[in-house]
C-alpha positions as a LaTeX table, in Angstrom:
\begin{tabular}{lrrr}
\hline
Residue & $x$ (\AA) & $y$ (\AA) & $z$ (\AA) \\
\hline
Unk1 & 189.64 & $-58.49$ & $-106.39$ \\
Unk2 & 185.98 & $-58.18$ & $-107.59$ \\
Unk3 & 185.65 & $-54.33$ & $-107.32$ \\
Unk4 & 188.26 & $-51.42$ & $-107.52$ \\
Unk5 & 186.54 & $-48.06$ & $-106.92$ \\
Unk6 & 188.42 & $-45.00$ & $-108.77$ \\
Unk7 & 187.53 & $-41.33$ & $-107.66$ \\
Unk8 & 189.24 & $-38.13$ & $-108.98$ \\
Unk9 & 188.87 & $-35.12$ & $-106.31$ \\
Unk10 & 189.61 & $-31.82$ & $-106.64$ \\
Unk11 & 188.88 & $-29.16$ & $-104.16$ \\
Unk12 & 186.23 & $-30.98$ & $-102.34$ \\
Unk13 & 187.58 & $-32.33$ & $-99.07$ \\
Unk14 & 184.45 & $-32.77$ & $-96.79$ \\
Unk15 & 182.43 & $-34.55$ & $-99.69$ \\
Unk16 & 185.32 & $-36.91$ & $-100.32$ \\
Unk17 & 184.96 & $-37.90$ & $-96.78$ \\
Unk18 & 181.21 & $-38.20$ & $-96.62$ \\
Unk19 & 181.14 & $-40.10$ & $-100.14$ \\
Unk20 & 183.99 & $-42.57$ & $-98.62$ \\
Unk21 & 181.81 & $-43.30$ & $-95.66$ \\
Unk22 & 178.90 & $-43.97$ & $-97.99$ \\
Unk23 & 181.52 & $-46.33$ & $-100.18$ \\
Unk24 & 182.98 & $-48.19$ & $-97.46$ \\
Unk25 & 179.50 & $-48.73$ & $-95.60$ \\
Unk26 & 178.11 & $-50.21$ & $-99.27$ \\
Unk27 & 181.14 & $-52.09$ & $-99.58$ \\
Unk28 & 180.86 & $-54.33$ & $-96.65$ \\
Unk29 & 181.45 & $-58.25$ & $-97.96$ \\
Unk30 & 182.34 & $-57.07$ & $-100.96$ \\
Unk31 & 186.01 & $-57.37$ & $-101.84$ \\
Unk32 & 187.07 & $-54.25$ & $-102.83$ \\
Unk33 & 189.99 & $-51.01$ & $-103.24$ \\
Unk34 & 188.98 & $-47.73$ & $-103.41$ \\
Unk35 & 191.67 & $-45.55$ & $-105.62$ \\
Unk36 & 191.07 & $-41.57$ & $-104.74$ \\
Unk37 & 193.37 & $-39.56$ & $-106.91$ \\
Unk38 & 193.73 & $-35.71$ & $-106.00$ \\
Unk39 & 194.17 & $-33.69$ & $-108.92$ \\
Unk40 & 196.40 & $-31.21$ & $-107.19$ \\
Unk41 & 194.21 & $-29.86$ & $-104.50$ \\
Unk42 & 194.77 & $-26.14$ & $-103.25$ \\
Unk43 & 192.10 & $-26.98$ & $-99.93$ \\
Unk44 & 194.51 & $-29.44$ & $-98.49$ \\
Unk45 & 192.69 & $-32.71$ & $-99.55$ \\
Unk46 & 195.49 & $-35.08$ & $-99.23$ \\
Unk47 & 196.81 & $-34.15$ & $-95.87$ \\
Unk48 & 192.93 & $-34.29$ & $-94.62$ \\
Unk49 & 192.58 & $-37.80$ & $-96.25$ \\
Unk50 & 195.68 & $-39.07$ & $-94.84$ \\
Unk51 & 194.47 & $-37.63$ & $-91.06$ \\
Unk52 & 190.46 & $-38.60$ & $-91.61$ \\
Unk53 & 191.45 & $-42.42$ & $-93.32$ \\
Unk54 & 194.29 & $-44.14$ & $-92.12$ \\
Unk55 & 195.79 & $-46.66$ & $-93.48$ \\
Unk56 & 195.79 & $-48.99$ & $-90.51$ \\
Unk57 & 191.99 & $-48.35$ & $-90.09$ \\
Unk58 & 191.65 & $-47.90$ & $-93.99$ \\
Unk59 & 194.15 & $-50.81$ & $-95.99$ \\
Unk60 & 191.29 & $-50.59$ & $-98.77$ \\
Unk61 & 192.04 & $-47.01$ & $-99.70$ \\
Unk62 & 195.11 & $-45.63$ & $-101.58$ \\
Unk63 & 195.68 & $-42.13$ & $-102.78$ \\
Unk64 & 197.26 & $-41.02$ & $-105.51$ \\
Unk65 & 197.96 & $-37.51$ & $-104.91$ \\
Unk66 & 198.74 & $-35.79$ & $-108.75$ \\
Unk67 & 201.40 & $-33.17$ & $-108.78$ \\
Unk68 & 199.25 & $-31.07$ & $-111.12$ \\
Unk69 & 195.72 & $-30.97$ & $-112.74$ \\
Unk70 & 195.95 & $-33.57$ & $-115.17$ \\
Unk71 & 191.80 & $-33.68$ & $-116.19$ \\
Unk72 & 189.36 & $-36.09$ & $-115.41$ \\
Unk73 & 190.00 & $-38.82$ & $-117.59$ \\
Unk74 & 193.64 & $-39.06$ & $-117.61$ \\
Unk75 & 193.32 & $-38.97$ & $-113.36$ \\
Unk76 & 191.24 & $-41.68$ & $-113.67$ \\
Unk77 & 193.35 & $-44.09$ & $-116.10$ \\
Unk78 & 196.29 & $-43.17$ & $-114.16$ \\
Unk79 & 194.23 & $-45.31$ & $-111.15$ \\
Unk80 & 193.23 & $-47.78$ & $-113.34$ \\
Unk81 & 196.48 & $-48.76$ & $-114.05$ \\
Unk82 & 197.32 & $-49.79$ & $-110.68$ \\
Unk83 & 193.55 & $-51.27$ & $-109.73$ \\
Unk84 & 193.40 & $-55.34$ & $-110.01$ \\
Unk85 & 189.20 & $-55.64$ & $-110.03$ \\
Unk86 & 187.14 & $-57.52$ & $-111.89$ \\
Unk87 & 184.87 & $-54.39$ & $-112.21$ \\
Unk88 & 185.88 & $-50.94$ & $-111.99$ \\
Unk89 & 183.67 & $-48.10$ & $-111.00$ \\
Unk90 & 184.39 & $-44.40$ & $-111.92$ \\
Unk91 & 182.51 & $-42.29$ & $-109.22$ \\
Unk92 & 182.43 & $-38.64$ & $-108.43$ \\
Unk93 & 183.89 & $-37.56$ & $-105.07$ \\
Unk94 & 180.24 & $-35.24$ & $-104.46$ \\
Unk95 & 177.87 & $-38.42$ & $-104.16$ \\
Unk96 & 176.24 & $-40.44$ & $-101.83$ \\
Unk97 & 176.43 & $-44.52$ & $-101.96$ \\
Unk98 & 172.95 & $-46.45$ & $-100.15$ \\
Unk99 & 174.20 & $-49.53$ & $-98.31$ \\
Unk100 & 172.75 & $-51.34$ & $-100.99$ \\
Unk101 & 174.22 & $-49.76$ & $-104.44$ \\
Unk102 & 177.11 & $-51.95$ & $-104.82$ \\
Unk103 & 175.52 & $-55.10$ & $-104.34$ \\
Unk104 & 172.66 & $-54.34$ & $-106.59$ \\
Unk105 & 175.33 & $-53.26$ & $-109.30$ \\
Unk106 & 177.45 & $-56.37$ & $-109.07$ \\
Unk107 & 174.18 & $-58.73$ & $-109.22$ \\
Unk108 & 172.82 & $-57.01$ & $-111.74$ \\
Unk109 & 176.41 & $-57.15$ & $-113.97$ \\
Unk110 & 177.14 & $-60.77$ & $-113.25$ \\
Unk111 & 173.53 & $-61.37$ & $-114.61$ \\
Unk112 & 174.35 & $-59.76$ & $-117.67$ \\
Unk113 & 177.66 & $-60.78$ & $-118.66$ \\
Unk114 & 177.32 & $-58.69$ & $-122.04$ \\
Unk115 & 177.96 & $-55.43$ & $-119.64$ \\
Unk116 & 180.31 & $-52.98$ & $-121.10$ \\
Unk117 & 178.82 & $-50.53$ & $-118.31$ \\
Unk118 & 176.02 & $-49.45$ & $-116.27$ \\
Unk119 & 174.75 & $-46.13$ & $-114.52$ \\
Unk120 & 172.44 & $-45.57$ & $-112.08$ \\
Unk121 & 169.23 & $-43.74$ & $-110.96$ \\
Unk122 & 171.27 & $-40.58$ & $-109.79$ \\
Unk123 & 169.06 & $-38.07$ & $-107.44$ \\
Unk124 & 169.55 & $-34.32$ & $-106.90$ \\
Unk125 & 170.35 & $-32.92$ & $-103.64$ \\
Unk126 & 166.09 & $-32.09$ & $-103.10$ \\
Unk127 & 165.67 & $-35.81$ & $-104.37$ \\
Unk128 & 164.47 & $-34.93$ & $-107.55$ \\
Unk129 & 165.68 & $-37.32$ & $-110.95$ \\
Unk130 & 168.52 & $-36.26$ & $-112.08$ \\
Unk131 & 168.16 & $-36.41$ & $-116.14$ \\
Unk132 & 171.70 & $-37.31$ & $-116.89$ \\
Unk133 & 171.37 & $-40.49$ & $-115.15$ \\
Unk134 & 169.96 & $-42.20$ & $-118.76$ \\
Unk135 & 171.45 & $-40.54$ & $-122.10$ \\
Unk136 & 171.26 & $-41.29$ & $-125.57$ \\
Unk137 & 173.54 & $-41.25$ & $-128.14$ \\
Unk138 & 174.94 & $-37.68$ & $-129.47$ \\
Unk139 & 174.51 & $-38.32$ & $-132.66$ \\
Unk140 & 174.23 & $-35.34$ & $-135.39$ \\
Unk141 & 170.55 & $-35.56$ & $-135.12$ \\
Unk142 & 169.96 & $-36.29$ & $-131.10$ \\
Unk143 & 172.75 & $-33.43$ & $-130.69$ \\
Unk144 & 170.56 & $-31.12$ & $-132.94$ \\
Unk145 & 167.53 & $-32.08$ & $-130.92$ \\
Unk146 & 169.46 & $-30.87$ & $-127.76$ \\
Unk147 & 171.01 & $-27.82$ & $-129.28$ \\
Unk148 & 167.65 & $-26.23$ & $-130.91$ \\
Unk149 & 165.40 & $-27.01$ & $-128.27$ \\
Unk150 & 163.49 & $-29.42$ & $-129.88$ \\
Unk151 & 164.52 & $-31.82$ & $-126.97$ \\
Unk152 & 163.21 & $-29.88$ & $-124.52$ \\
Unk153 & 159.49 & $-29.35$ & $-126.25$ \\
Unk154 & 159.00 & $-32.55$ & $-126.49$ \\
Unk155 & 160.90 & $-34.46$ & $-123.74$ \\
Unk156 & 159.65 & $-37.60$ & $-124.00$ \\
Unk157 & 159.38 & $-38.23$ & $-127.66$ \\
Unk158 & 161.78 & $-41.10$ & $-128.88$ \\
Unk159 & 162.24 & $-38.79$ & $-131.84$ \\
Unk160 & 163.00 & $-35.56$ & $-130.00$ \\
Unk161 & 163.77 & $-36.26$ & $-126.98$ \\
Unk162 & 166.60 & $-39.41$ & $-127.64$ \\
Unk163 & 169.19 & $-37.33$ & $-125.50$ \\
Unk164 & 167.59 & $-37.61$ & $-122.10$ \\
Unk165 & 165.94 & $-40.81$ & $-122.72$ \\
Unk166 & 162.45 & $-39.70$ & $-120.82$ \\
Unk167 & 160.36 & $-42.03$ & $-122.62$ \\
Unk168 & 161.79 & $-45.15$ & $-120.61$ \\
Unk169 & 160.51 & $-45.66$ & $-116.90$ \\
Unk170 & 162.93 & $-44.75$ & $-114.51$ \\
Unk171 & 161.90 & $-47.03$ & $-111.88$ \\
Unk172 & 163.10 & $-49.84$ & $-114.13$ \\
Unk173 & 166.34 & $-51.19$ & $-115.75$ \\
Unk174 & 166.77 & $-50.73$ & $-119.45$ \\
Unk175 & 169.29 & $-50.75$ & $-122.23$ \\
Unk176 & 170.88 & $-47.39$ & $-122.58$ \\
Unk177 & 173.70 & $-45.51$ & $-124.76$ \\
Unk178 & 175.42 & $-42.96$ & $-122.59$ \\
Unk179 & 176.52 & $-43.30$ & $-118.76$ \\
Unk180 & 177.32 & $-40.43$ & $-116.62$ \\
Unk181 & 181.04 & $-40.44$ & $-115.83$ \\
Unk182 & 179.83 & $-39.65$ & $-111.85$ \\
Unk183 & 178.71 & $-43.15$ & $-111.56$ \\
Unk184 & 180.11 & $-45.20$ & $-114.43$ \\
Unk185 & 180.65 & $-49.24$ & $-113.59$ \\
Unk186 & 182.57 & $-51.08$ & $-116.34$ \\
Unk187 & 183.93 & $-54.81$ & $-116.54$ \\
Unk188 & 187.84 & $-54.82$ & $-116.89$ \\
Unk189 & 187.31 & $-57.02$ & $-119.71$ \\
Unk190 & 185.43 & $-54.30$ & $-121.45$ \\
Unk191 & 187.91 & $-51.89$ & $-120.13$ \\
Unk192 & 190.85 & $-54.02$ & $-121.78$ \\
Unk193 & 189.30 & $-54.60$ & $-125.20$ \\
Unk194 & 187.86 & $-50.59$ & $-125.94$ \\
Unk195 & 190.56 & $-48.76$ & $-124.24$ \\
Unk196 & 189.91 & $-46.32$ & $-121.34$ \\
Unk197 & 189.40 & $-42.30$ & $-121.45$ \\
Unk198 & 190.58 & $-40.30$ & $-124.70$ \\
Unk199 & 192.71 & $-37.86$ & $-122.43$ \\
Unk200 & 191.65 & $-35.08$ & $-125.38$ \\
Unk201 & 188.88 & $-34.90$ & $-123.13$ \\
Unk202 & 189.75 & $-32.29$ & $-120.56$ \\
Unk203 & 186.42 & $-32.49$ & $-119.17$ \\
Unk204 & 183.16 & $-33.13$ & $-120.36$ \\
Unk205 & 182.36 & $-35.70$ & $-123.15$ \\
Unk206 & 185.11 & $-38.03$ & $-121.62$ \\
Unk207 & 181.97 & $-40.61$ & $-120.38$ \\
Unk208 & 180.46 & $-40.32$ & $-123.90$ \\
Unk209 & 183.27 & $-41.20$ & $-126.05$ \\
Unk210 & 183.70 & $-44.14$ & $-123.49$ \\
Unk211 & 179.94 & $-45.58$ & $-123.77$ \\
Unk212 & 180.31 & $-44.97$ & $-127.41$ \\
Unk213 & 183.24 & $-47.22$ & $-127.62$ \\
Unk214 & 181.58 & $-49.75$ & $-125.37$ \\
Unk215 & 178.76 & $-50.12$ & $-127.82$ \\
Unk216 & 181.21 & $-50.35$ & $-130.92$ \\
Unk217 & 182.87 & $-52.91$ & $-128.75$ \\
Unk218 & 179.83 & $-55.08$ & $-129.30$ \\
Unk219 & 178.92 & $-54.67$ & $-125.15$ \\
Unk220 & 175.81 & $-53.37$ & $-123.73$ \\
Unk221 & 175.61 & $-49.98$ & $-121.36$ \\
Unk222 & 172.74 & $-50.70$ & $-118.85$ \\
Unk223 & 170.47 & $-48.24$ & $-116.26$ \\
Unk224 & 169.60 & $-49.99$ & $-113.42$ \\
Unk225 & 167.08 & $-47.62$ & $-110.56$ \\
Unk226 & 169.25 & $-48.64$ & $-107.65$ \\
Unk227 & 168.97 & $-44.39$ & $-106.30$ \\
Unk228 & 172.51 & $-42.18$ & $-105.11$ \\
Unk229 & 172.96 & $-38.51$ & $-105.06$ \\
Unk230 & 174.86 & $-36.97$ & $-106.84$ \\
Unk231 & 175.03 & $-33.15$ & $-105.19$ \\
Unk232 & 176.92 & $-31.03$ & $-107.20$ \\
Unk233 & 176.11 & $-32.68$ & $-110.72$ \\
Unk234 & 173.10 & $-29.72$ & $-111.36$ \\
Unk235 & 174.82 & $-26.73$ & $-109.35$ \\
Unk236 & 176.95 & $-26.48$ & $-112.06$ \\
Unk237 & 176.53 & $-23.35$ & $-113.95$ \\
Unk238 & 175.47 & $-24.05$ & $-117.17$ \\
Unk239 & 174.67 & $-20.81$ & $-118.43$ \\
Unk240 & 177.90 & $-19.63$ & $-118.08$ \\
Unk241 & 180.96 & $-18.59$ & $-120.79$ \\
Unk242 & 183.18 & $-21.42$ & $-119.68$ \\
Unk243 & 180.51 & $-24.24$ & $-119.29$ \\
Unk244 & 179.04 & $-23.39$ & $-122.61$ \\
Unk245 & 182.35 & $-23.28$ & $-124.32$ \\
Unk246 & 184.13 & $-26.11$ & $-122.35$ \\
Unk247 & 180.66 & $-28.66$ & $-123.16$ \\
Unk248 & 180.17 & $-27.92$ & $-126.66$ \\
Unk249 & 184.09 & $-28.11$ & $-127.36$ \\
Unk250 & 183.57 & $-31.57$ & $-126.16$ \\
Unk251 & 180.69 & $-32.05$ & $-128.29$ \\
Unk252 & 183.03 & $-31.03$ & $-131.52$ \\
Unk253 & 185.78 & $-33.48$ & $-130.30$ \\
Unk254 & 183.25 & $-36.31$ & $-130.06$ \\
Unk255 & 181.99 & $-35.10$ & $-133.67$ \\
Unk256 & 185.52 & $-35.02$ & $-135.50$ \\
Unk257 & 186.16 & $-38.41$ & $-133.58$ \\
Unk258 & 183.78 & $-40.60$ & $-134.36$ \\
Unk259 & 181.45 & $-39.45$ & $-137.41$ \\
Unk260 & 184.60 & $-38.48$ & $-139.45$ \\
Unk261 & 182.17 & $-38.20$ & $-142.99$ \\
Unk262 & 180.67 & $-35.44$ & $-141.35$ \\
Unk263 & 183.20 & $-33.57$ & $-139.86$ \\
Unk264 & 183.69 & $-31.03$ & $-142.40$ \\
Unk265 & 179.99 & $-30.57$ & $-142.29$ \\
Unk266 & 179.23 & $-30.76$ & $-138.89$ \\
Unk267 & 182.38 & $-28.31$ & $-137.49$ \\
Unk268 & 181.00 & $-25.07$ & $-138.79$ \\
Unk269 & 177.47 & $-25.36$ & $-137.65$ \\
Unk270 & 178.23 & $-27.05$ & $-134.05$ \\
Unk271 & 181.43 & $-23.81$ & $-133.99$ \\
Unk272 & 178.37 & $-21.25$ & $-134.38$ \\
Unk273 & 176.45 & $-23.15$ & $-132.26$ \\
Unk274 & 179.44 & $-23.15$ & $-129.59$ \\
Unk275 & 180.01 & $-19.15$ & $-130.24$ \\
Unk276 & 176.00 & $-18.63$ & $-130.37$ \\
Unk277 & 175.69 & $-19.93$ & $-127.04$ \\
Unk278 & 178.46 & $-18.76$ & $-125.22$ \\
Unk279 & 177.17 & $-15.07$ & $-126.71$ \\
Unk280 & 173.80 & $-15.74$ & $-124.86$ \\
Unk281 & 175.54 & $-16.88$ & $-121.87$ \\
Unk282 & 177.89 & $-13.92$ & $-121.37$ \\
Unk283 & 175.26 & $-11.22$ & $-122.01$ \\
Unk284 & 173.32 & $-12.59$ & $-119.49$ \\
Unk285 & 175.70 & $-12.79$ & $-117.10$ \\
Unk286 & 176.25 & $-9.13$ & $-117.54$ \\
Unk287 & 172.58 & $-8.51$ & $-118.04$ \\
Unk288 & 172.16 & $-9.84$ & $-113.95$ \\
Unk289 & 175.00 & $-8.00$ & $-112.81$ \\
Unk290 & 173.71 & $-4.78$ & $-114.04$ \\
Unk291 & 170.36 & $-5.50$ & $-112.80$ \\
Unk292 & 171.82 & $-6.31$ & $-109.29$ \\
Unk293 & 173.80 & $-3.08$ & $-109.48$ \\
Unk294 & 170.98 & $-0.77$ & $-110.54$ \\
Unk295 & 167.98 & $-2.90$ & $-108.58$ \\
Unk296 & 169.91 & $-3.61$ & $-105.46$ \\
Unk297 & 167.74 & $-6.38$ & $-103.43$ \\
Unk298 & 167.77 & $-7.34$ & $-99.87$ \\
Unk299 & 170.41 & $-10.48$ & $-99.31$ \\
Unk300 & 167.89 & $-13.69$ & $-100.33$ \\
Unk301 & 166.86 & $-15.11$ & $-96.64$ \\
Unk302 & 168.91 & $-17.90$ & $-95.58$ \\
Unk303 & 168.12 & $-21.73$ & $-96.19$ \\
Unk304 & 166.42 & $-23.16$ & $-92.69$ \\
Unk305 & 167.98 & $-26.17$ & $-91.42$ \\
Unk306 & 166.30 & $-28.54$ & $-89.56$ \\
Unk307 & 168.02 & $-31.52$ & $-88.01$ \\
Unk308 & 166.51 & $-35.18$ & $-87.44$ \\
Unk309 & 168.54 & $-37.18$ & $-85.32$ \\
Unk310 & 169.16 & $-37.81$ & $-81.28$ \\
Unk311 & 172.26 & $-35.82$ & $-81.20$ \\
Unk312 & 170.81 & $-32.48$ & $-80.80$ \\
Unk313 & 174.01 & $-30.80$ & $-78.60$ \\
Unk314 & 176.58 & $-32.16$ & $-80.81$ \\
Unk315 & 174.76 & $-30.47$ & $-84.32$ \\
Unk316 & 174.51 & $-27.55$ & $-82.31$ \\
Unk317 & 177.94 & $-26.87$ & $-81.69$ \\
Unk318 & 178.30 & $-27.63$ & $-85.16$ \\
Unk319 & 175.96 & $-25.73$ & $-87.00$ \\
Unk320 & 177.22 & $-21.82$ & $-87.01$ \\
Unk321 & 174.89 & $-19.53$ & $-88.04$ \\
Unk322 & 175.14 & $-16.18$ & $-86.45$ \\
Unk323 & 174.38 & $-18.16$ & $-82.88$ \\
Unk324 & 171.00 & $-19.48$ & $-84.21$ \\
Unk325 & 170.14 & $-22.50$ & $-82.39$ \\
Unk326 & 168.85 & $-24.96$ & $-85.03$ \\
Unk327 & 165.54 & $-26.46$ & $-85.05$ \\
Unk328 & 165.70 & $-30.17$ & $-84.16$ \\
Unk329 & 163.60 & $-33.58$ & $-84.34$ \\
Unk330 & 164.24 & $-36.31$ & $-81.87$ \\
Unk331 & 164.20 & $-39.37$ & $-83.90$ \\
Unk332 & 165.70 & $-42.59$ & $-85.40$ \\
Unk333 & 165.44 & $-44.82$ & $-87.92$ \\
Unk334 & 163.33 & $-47.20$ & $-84.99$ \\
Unk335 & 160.77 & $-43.72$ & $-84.45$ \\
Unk336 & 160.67 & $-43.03$ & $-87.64$ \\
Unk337 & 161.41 & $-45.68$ & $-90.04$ \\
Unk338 & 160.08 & $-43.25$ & $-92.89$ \\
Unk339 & 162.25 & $-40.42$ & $-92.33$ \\
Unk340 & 160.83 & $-37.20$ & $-92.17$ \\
Unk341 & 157.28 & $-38.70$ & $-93.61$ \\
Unk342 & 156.61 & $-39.75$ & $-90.24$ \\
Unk343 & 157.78 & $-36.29$ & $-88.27$ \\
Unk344 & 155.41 & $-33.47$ & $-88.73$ \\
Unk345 & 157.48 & $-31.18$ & $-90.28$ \\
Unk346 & 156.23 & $-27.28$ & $-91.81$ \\
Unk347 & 157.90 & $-25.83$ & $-94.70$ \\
Unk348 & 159.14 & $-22.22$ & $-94.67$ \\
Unk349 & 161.02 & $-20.85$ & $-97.57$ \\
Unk350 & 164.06 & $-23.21$ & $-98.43$ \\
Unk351 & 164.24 & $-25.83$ & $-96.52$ \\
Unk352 & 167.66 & $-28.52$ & $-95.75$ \\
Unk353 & 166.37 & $-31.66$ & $-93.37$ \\
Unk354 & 169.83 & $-32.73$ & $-92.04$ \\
Unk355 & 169.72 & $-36.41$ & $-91.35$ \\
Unk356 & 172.25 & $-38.24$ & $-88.17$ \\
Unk357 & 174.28 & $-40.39$ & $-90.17$ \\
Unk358 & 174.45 & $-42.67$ & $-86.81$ \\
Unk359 & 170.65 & $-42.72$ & $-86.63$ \\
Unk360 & 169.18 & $-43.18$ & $-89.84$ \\
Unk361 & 170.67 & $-45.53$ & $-92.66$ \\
Unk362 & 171.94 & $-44.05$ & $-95.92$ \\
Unk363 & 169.42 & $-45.64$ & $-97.71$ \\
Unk364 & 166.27 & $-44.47$ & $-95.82$ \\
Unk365 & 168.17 & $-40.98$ & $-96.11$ \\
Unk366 & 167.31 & $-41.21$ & $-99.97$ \\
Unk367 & 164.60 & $-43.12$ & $-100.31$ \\
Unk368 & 162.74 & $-40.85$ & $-97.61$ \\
Unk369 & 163.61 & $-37.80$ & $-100.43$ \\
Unk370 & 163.31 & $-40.11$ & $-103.42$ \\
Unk371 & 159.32 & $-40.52$ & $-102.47$ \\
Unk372 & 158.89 & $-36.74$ & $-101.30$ \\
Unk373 & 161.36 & $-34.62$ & $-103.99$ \\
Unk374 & 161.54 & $-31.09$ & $-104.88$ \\
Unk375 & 160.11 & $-30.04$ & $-101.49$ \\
Unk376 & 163.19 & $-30.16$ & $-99.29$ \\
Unk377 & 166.93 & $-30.41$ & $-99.56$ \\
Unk378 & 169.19 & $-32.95$ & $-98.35$ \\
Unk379 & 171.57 & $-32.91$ & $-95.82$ \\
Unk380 & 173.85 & $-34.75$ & $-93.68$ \\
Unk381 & 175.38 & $-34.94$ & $-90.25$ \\
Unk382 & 178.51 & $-36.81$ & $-89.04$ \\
Unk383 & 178.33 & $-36.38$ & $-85.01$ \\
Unk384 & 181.78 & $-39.21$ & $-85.15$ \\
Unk385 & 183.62 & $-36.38$ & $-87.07$ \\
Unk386 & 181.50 & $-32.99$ & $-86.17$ \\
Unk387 & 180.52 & $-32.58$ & $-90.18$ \\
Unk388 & 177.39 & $-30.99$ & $-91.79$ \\
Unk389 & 176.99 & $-31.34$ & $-95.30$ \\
Unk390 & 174.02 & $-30.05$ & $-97.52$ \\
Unk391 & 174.43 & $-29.37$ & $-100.94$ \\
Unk392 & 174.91 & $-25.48$ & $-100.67$ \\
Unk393 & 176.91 & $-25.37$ & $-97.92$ \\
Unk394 & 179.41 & $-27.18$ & $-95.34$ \\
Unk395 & 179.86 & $-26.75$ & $-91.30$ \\
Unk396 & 182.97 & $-28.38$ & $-89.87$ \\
Unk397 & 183.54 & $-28.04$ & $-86.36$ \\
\hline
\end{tabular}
């Protein structure tokens, strides 16, 4: 087996599915399993899987359903375990594969056979970079950087700015320290020799104490600009209690972990930090709830959708939204090999294109947004299955 694809789910049915499609259309030729484990789902994810991807249409795909919430990184060694590939990629369930992403992974790794891993360029759901898709190393002085500020002044700045990695060019491979854990391909071999995830790791910091090890290990952790999306990966809140508390906790474990000289000196400054920040983040979430209960504002207007695509009844019937008819573009990849670039298309407030699945490739999907981004959002339609997917919201028929 050349490839085993591991994804952890929880609570996010209808992206599973559309990130499944994405996988199994990129892994065409390429022989592969796909391990979904379901960390105890309360939205009926494994019964859905079971009805949506059978296993007589499906023999790649096994689930692992989990009796309880075990955490990302013990989910995913649990389906390591049991995978046989030669690689192994770690991928959230809330992406979106091009036909082409595998393939250009596996070239590029069997290329460099000093791979411990490699990440990609990952895109957010208005096409935009995603800054996580290229990290650097958290060490006391990058982690500083990121905590003060300084990072952020000066973004690009190989002294500043080492968490984010800015300074590189995007549109081209390089050597880099710290994979995201939503698209994270390793070599087994790597795998075998460094160990997998520290289950300490609840979640968060689990993918940095990995591509740390990978580098001790003597292997290299690549970027390569081959684009996905990753949807959900910047909706999290990160100006809340719980975010604050939960990252920088993970911060402190990587700290005690692996710069042990410093741990006495590092745990009270990164604990303020930790208690600083989750301050600022609970007074301003109290701050906008008393603004919204003394300033009361009109409900924000609703995102537009517009669908492109030649299945105009069947998104219809789909789409609910308070009998609106949707606007829709007749078109296909063949009309309109560019996407929406080639439809004459007006903005009005927020704006979701929903792209037919059936009509226009997954890859034209992204690099159509990956040319134009931060002026629409991205969505999807399944007319096989009756599915809308944008990154804000869901229709199911």
């Amino acid at each position: 087996m050349l490839l085993s694809v591991i994804i952890v789910s929880y609570n996010v049915r209808y992206y599973l599915h559309q990130c499944l499609l994405s996988v199994f259309k990129a892994g065409a030729g390429i022989a592969m399993e796909v391990l979904v484990v379901d960390n105890d789902s309360q939205d009926g994810s494994v019964e859905y899987l079971r009805q949506h991807f059978p296993a007589d249409q499906y023999p790649a795909l096994r689930l692992i359903a989990s009796k309880r919430n075990v955490g990302f990184g013990r989910a995913n060694n649990m389906a390591v375990e049991q995978s046989t590939g030669k690689y192994v990629l770690f991928l959230n369930p809330d992406t979106i594969l091009t036909e082409d992403t595998l393939s250009d992974c596996l070239q590029f790794a069997k290329a460099h056979p000093d791979l411990g891993g490699l990440g990609v360029m990952m895109l957010r759901d208005d096409g935009a970079f995603a800054l996580e898709s290229r990290r650097g190393l958290p060490t006391p002085w990058t982690s500083f950087c990121k905590m003060s500020g300084l990072a952020a002044l000066f973004p690009k700045s190989r002294v500043f700015g080492r968490y984010y990695m800015r300074y590189l060019d995007k549109e081209q491979p390089a050597e880099i320290e710290i994979i995201s854990g939503a698209f994270m391909l390793c070599s087994r071999e790597a795998l075998n020799k460094v160990g997998l995830f520290d289950k300490r790791f609840f979640m968060y910091g689990e993918d940095i104490d990995l591509s740390y090890r990978l580098l001790l290990g003597g292997y290299k952790n690549y970027y390569v600009p081959t684009p996905i999306i990753h949807y959900k990966g910047e909706s999290t809140r990160k100006n809340t209690y719980r975010y604050v508390h939960v990252f920088y906790e993970a911060m402190l474990i990587f700290f005690r972990k692996h710069y042990r000289g410093w741990g006495r000196l590092l745990s009270l400054p990164v604990t303020l930090a930790i208690l600083c920040r989750a301050l600022i983040a609970l007074i301003a979430q109290n701050l906008r709830k008393a603004k919204r209960f003394c300033f009361p504002q009109k409900s924000r207007a609703r995102v537009q959708y517009i669908y492109i695509g030649s299945h105009e009844a069947a998104v219809q019937r789909t789409f609910r939204s308070e009998g609106d008819d949707m606007p829709c573009v007749q078109a296909t990849e063949a009309s309109h090999p560019r996407g929406h670039q080639d439809a004459s298309l007006q903005r009005h407030g927020e704006t979701c294109l929903v792209y037919d699945t059936s009509d226009f490739s997954f890859r034209t999907i992204l690099n159509a947004f990956r040319r134009d981004p931060a002026r629409w959002r991205i969505g999807t339609f399944y007319p096989e299955t009756d599915m809308l997917i944008s990154g804000g919201e869901t229709f199911v028929k």
